[in-house]
N, C-alpha and C positions, 0 to 999 in steps of 0.2 A: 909572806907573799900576800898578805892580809889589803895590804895597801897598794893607792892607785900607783907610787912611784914604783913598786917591782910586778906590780901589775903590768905597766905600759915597756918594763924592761924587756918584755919577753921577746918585744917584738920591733926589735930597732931598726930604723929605717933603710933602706937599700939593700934588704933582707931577702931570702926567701921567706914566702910565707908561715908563718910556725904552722910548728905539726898540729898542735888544737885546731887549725882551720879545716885540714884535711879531715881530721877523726869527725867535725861537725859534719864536712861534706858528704862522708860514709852514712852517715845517719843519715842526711838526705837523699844518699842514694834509696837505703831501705823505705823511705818516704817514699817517694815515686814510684817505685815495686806496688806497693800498697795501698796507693791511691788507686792505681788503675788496674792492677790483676784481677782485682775481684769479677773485671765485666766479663772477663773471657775466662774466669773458672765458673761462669754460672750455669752453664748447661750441666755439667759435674756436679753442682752443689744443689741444684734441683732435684739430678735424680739419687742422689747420694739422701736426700732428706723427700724425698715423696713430694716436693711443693712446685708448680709452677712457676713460669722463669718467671712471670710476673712477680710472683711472689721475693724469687732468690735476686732478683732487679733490687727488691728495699734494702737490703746487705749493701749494697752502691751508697743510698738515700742515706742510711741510717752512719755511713761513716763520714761521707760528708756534710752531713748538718751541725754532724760533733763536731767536725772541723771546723767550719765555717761561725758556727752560733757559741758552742760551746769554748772554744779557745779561748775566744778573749773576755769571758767571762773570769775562767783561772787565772789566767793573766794578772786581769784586773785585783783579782784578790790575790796576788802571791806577794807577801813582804819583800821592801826592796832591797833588804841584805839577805835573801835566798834565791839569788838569781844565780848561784852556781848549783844549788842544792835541789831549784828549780826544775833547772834544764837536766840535769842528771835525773831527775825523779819522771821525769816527762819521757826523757827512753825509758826505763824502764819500764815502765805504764803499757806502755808502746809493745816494746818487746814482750812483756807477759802477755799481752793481749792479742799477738798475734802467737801468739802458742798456746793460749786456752783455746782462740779459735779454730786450729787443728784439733783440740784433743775435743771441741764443744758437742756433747750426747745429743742436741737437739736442735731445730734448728731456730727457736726465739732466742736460747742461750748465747748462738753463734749471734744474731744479729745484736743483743746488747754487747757482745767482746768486739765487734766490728766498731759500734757507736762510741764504745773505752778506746780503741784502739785510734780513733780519727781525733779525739780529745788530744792525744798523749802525742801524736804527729803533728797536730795545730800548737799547741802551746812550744813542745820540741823546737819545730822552725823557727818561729816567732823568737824563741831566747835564742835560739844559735846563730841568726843573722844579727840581733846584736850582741852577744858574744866574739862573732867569729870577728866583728869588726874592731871591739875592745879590745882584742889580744892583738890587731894586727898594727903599725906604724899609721899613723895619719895619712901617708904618701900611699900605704896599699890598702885602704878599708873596700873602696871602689872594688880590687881587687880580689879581694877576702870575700863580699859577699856576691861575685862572680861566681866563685870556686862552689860557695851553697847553693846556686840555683844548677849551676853545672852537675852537683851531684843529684838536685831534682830529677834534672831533666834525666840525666844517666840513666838512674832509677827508670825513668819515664820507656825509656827509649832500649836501651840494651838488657835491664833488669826483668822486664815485664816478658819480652818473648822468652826466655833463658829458664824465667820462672814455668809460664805454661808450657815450656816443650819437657818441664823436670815434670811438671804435672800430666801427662800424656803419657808418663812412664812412669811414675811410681803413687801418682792420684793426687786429688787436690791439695789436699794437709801440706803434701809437698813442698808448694809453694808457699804457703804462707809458714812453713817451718823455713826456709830457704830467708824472708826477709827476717822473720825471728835470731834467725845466726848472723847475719850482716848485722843484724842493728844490737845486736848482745856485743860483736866486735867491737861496735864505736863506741859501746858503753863502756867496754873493759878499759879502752884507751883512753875515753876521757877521765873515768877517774882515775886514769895517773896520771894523765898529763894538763887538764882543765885547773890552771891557778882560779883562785881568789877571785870574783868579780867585785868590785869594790860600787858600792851603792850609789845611787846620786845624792848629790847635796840637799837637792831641795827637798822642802818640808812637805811637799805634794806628794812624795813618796812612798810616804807612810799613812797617806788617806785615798780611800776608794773616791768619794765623792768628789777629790779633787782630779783625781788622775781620771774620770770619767768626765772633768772638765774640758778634756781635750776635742769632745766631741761639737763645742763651741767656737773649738777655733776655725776659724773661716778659713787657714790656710790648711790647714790639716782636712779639710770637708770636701777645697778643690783638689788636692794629690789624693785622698782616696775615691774621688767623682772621675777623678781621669784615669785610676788603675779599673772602676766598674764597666765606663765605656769602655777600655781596651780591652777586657774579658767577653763583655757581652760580641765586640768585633770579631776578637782573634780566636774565643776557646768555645762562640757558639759556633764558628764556621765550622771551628775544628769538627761540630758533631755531623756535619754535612757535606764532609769530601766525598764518600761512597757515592751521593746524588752527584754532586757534580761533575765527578768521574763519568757517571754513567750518562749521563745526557752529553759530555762531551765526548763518549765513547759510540754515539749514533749507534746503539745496540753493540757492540762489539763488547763481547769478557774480560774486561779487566780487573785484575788482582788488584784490590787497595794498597794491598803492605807495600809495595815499593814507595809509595806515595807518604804514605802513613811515615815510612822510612825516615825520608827527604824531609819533612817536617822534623820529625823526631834531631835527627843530626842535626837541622839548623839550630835545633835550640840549644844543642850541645854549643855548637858552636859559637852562637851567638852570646852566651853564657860566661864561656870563658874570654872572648875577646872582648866584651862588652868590656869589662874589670882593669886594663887598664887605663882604657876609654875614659871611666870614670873617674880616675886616680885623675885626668889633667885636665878634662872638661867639668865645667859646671853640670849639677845635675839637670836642672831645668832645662840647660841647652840640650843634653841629651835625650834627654823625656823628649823633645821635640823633633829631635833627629830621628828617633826610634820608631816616634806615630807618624811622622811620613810616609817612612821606608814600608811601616806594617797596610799605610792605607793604598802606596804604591804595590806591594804586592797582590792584597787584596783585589785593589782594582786590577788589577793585570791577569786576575787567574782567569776569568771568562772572555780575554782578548788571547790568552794565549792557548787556550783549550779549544776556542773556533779557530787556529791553525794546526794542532793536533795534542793531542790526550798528552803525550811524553813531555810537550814544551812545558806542562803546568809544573812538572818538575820544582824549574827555575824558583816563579814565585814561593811556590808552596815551602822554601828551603828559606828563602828569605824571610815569609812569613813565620815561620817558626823560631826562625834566627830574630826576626826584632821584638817578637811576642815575649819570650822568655828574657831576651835583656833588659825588657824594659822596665821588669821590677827591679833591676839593681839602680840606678837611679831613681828611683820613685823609696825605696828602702830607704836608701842615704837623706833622702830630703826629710822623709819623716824623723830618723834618725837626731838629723841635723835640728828640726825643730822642736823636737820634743823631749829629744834625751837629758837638757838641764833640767827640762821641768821633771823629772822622774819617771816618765810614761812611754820613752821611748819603744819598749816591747810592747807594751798595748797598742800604740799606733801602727809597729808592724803585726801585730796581731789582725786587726782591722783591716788593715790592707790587704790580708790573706781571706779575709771575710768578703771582704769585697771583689776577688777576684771569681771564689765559688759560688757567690750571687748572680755576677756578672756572666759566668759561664750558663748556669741555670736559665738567664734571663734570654739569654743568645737562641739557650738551645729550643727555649718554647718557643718566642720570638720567627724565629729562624721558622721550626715547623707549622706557624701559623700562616706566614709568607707561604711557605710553598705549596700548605692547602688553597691557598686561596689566587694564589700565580703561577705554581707548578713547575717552575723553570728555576733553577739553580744559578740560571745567568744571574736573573733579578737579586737573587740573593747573596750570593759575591761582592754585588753594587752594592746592596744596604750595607752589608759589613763595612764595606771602604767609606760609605758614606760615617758609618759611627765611628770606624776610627780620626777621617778629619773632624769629629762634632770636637772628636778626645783633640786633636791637634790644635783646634781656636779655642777651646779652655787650656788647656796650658800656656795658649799667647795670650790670651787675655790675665794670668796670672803672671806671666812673664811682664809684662809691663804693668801691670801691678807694682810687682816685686821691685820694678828699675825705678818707677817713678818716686 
């Protein structure tokens, strides 16, 4: 199974998916559990460790910096005939480390196991969206890494409350034992069932200096400038529904989580529908469809919030739905133009760097605005406005690419 021909057998065209897709997707579920539980175990984890949410806040910092900074670092240095060996050694990283940080006596301990633990889910991804694409038929890769972002988001969206309501009843550890078992599953299953990744060709493979050559390529510079605008649009807003709920709420109480909901499900949704999308559209054309529909939402949330709090529903669901599709096209293009040269995982590494940058940028971004404007309206607008800046760089790449 050594080779690319029983490699590529596994997964013959007008197929179901192979099961290695789903077992990655499972892993991605435990990914999105654990990106985002830690915010709502931290009242817990403060007073379980004596420190300040401020403090139990850096537990957040400290796993996604590994993600974001440290990924594609390993990445970069991981041999290109140990990309099965890789990606399996990346769960388990993963998995121990969110089970030290249950058992962790102290709480610096726990934040270096959070910071291991955001490593071992950054480089994870990174190999399994191109894995899940190698094992799948040419006709379903669009598809394949559908299914990864759908297990994201899953994680994101049904993982996360499931986890802190186990945590409400049997204590924090809880949950992060909870993604430790999810993500021990997909490990047990990939290595039985994860063939052979077979290497790339090129001699850039085998050298760092080369495969950090990728960072010269100008098309590679505009796909991941257009995955940071859409982060800094779609996942800064994300940190700013509660305000604009509440200004569109004219004092009135409302509960986020319905809201929070409707996003969540969109990206479910958007996720798995996006995948066959992909399989028969060009990526670029879709990259373009997706920052429309994300800057139509956007713009739409503060015209449908001045007609009442519930209509924001709609976009909110859509925004979620094209935010989370939109890295399956933007994946594939990297994919497409880097995987001969050997570096295809570090490009999707990077592009996962750039989305936690982008998010980051959103979120101060976003809170600088609203000291300074105070109104949630305005900032809906800038969102929408960054996602068209992301929609005329992709056209401007677009006819690039045609001319």
């Amino acid at each position: 199974m050594s080779d690319s021909s029983s490699f590529r057998a596994a997964a013959p065209a007008g197929t179901a998916l192979p099961a290695t897709v789903h077992l990655i997707a499972m892993g991605a579920f435990a990914l999105g559990m654990a990106s985002y539980v830690t915010a709502g175990l931290m009242p817990m984890i403060a007073g379980a460790f004596s420190v300040s949410l401020a403090m139990a806040a850096q537990l957040v910092t400290a796993f996604t910096l590994a993600y974001g900074l440290g990924s594609p670092l390993v990445v970069a240095l991981l041999p290109a005939r140990a990309q099965r060996s890789g990606l399996l050694a990346a769960l388990a990283v993963f998995v121990l480390a969110n089970g030290a940080s249950a058992l962790a006596p102290g709480f610096t301990s726990l934040l270096a196991w959070r910071a291991m633990a955001g490593i071992g889910a950054g480089v994870y991804l990174a190999l399994g969206i191109a894995a899940a694409a190698g094992v799948s038929a040419p006709s379903q890769r669009g598809k394949a890494i559908g299914a990864i972002m759908g297990g994201m988001a899953g994680g994101t969206v049904l993982g996360v409350p499931l986890s802190l309501l186990l945590a409400q009843q049997l204590g924090w550890t809880a949950a992060l034992w909870l993604v430790a078992i999810l993500g021990a599953l997909a490990l047990a299953g990939l290595l039985w069932k994860l063939p052979v990744l077979p290497a790339p060709s090129s001699a850039s493979a085998t050298s760092l200096r080369r495969k950090l050559a990728l960072l010269a390529d100008g098309q590679v510079l505009r796909i991941l400038l257009v995955s940071l605008l859409a982060a800094i649009a779609s996942l800064g807003m994300y940190t700013f529904v509660a305000p604009l709920l509440a200004w569109s709420a004219h004092g009135e109480a409302l509960s986020v989580t319905p809201f929070l909901w409707a996003w969540g499900v969109g990206g479910i949704a958007g996720s798995i529908l996006v995948g066959p999308l992909a399989d028969k559209l060009a990526a670029p054309t879709l990259t373009m469809c997706l920052l429309l529909a994300l800057a139509l939402a956007l713009g739409a949330l503060p015209l449908a919030a001045g007609w009442s709090t519930w209509l924001t529903l709609a976009p909110i669901a859509l925004w979620g739905a094209a935010g989370w599709a939109l890295q399956v096209p933007q994946n594939q293009q990297l994919l497409a133009v880097r995987t001969a040269r050997g570096d295809g995982n570090l490009a999707i590494a990077l592009n996962e760097s750039a989305l936690y940058l982008g998010s980051a940028i959103g979120a101060a971004a976003g809170g600088a605005l609203l000291l300074l404007d105070g109104s949630a309206r305005t900032l809906a607008a800038a969102a929408a406005a960054v996602a068209v800046l992301a929609a005329l760089l992709q056209l401007a790449q677009w006819r690039s690419d045609a001319a």
